[in-house]
C-alpha positions as CSV (number, residue, x, y, z in Angstrom):
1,X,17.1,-0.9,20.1
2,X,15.3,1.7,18.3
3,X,18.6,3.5,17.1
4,X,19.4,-0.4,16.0
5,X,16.0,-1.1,14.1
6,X,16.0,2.0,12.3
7,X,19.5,1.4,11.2
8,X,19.0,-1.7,9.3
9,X,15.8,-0.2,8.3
10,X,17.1,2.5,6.4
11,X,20.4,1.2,5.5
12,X,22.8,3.7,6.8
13,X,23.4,5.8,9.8
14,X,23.3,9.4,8.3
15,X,19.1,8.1,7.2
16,X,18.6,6.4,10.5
17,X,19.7,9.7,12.3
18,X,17.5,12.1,10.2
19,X,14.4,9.6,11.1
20,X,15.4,10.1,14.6
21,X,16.7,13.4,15.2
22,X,20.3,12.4,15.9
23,X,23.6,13.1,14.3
24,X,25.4,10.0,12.0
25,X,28.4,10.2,14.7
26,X,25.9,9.5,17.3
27,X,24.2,6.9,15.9
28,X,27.6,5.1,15.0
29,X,28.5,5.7,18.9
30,X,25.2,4.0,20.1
31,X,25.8,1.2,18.3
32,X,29.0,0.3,19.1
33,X,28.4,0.6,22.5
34,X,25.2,-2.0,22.2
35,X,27.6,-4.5,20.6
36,X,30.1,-3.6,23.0
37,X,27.4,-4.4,26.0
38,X,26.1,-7.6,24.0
39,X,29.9,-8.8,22.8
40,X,28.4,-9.4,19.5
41,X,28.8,-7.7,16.2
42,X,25.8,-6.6,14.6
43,X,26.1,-5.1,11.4
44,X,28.8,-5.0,8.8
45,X,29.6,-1.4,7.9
46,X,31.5,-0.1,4.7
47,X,31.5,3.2,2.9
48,X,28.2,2.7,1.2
49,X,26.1,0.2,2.9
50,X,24.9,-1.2,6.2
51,X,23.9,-4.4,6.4
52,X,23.4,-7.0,9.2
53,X,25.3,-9.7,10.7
54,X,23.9,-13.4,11.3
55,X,23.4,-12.2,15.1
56,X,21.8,-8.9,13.7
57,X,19.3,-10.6,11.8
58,X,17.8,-12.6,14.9
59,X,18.3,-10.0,17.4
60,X,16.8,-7.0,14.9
61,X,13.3,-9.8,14.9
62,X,13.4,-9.9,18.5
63,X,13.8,-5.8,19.1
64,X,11.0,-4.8,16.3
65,X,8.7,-7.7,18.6
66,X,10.0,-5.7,21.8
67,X,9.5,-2.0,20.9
68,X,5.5,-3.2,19.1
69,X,5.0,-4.4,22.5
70,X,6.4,-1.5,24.5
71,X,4.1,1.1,22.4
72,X,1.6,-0.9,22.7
73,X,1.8,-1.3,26.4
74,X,2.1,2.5,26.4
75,X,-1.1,3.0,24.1
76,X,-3.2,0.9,26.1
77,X,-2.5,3.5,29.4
78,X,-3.8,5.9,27.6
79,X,-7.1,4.0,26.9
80,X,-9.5,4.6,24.1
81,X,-11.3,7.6,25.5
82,X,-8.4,10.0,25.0
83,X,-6.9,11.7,22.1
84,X,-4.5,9.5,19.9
85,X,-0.6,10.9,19.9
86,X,2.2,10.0,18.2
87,X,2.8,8.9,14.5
88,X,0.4,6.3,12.8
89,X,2.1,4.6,9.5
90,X,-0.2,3.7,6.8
91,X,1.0,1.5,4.1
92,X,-1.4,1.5,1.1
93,X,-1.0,1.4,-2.9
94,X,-0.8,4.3,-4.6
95,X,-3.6,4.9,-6.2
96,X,-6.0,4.2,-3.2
97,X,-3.7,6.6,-1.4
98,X,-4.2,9.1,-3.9
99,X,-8.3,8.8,-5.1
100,X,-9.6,7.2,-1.6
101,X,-7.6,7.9,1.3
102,X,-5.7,11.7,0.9
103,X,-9.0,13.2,0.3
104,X,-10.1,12.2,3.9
105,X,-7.1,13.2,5.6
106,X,-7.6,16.6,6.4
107,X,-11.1,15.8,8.1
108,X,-9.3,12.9,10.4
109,X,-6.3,15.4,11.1
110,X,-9.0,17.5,12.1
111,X,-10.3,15.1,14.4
112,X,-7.2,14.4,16.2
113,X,-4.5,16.9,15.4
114,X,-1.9,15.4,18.0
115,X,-1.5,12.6,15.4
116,X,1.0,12.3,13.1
117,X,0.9,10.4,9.8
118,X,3.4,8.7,8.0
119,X,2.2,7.2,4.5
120,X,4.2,4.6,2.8
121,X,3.3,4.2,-0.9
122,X,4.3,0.8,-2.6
123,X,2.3,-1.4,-5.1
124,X,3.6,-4.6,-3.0
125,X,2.7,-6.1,-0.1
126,X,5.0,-5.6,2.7
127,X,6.1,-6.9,6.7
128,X,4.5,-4.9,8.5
129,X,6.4,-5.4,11.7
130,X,9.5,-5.2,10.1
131,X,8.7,-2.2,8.3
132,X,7.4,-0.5,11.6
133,X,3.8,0.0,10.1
134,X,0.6,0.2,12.0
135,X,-2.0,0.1,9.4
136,X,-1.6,-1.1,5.9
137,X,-4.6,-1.3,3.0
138,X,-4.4,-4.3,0.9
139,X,-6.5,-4.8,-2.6
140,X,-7.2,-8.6,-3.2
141,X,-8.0,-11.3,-1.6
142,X,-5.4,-11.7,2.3
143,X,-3.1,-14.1,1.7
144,X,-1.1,-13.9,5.1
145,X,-2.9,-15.5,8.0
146,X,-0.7,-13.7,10.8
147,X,-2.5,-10.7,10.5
148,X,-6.2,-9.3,11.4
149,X,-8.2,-7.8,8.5
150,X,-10.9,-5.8,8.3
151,X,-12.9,-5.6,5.0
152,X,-13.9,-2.1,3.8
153,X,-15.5,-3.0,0.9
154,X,-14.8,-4.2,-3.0
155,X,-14.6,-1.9,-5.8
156,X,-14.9,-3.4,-9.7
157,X,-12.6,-2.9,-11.8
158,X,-13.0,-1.4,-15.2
159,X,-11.4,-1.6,-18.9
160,X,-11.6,1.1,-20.5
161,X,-9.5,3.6,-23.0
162,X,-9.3,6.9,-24.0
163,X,-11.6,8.9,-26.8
164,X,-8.7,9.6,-28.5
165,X,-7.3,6.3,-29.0
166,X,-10.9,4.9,-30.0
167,X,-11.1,7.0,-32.4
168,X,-7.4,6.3,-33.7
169,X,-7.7,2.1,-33.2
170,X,-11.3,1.9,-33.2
171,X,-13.5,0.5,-29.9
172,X,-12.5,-3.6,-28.9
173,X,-16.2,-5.4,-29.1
174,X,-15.4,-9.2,-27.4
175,X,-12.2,-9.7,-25.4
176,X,-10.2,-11.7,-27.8
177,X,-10.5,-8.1,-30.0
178,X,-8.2,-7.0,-27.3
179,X,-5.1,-8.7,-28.5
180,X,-5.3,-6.6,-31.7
181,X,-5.0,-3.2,-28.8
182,X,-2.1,-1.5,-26.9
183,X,-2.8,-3.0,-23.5
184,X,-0.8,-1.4,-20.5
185,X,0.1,-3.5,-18.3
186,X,1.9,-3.6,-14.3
187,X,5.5,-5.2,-13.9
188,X,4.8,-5.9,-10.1
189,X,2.2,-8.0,-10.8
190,X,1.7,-10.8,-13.2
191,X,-2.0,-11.9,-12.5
192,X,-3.4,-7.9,-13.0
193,X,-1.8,-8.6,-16.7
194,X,-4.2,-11.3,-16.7
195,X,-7.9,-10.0,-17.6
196,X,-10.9,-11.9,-17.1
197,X,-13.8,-11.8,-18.5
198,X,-17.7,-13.4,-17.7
199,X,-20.3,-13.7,-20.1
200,X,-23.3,-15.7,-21.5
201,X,-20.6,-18.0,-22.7
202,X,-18.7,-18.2,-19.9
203,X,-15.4,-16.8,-18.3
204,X,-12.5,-16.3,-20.6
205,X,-8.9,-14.9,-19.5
206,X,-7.0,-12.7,-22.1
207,X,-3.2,-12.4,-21.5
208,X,-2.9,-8.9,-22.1
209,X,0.1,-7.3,-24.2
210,X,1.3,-4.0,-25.2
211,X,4.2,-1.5,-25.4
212,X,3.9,0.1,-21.8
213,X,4.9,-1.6,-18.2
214,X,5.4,0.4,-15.1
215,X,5.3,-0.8,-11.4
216,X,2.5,2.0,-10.5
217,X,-1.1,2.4,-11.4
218,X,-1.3,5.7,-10.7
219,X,1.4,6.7,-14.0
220,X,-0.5,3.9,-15.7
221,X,-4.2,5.7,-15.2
222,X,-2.0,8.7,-16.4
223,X,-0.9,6.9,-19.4
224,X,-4.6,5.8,-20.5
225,X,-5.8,9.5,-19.9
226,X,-3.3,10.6,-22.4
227,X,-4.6,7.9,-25.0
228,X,-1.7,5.4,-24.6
229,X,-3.9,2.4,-24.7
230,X,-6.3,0.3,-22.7
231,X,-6.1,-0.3,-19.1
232,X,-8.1,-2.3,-16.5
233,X,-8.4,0.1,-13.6
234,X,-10.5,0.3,-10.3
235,X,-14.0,2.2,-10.5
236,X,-12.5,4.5,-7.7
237,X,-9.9,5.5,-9.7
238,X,-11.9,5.8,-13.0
239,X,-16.1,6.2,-12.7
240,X,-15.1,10.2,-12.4
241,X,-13.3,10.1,-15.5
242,X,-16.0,8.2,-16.9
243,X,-18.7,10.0,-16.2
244,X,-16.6,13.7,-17.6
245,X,-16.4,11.8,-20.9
246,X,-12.5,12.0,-20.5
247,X,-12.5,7.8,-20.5
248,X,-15.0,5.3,-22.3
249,X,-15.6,2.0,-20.3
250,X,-15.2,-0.8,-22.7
251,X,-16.8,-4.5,-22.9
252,X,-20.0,-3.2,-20.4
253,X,-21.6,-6.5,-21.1
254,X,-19.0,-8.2,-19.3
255,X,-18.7,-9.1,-15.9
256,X,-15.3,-8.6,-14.7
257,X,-13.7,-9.5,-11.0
258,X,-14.4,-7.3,-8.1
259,X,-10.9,-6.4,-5.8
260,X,-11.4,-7.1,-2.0
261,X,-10.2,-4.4,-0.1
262,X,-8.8,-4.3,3.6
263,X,-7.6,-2.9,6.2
264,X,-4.9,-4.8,7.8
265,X,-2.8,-4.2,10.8
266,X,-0.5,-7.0,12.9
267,X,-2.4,-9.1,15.4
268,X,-1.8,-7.8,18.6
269,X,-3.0,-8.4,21.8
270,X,-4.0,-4.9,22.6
271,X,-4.8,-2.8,19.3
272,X,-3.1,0.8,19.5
273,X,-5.5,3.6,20.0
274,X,-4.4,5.6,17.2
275,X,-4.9,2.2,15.3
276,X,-8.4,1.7,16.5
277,X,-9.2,5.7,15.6
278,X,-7.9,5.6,12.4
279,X,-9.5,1.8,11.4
280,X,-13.2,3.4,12.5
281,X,-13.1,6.1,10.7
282,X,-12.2,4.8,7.7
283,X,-15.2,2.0,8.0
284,X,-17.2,4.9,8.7
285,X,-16.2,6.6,5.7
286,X,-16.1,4.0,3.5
287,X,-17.3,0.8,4.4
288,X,-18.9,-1.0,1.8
289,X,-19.5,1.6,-0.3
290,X,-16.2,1.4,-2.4
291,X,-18.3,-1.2,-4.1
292,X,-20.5,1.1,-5.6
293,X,-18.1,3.2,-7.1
């Protein structure tokens, strides 16, 4: 089952055997035999991909449901007293990876060193049981019910621009001004292209255009350091830049949305220990102080 998941997971033999230590050949030979023992066919093969059948579909749901449930059976023998093993997979965005997370890591590796773990990095939201992941960290508000959330915190988010492009396209003073600017903007996400503003006259929304898209914050943070144009950015990722005089925060009198963040992992009935470790110690180290940043 596991040589199985991992297969459609990863789209070919040869990346399902490096995950698991195994050979392509032997992959291919475990597979056959499980269709051999099931009398079904359960992936179509070709030179280049690996994909699966109608049978493979509905029987890969049912073994990523089986082996969550066999490791979790095995994690609850250990109980919570003892040390965590194994790998723990962490899905999170980017730049909370990069400015909230890595920087705590070695002090949690510390703490249990018999831990693996496996970050996954994407700007979108994604299964977390098909995808195999334990733990994921999602910005906004939860939108799927399946799963149990914890909330760490908010952080504000933040417009603001390079010295050098101020000084070059001069400093945006109400929010309609920023039509006139080089806005940089996301391609995964429409609604963060969507800015909005609250102040004595009420809320006002500015569809935000420019020259630059890219489909990660952390090149677009980049992009504003350089003096590429404005960006709306979380205070985590910005307030240190702010504070070195390397970015100016623009429209202060403005009130502009906080970002939810949580910790979300799928609603089991018995939460992993490793899962339990890692979600305490990131309330511990964070909490509702993200907010504040």
């Amino acid at each position: 089952m596991q040589v199985f998941v991992e297969s459609v997971r990863r789209g070919s033999f040869s990346a399902a055997g490096r995950y698991l230590g195994l050979s392509p050949s032997a992959v291919s030979k475990l597979l056959s035999r499980l269709e051999t023992r099931l009398g079904v066919r359960l992936l179509n093969r070709s030179t280049r991909t690996l994909s699966p059948t109608e049978g493979g579909r509905a029987y890969f749901v049912r073994c990523v449901e089986i082996l969550a449930e066999i490791e979790s059976a095995e994690d609850s023998l250990t109980g919570f007293g003892h040390v965590p093993v194994g790998t723990l997979r962490i899905n999170s965005t980017p730049g909370f990876a990069k400015h909230q997370l890595l920087p705590l890591m070695p002090e949690f590796q510390g703490l249990y060193p018999e831990l693996n773990l496996e970050f996954q990095l994407t700007g979108q939201a994604v299964d977390l049981i098909a995808e195999n992941v334990d733990l994921a960290i999602r910005l906004g508000k939860l939108k799927d019910m399946s799963l149990v959330g914890r909330k760490l915190g908010e952080s504000r988010r933040i417009v603001c621009a390079s010295p050098s492009y101020l000084k070059k396209h001069g400093n945006p003073l109400t929010p309609s001004d920023l039509n006139d600017h080089n806005c940089l903007r996301l391609s995964t996400n429409e609604v963060f292209n969507r800015w909005s503003f609250t102040g004595t006259r009420g809320t006002e929304i500015v569809e935000v255009k420019g020259n630059f898209v890219t489909d990660n914050v952390d090149v677009l943070h980049e992009y504003v350091q350089l003096g590429g144009g404005i960006g709306r950015l979380s205070a985590f990722m910005v307030a240190r830049d702010i504070a070195r005089g390397q970015l100016v925060q623009l429209l202060p009198d403005y009130e502009i949305e906080q970002q939810q963040i949580h910790a979300v992992y799928p609603h089991r009935k018995h939460m992993p220990a490793k899962v339990k470790v890692f979600l305490d110690f990131l309330i511990d180290k964070l909490g509702s102080g993200i907010m504040h940043q």
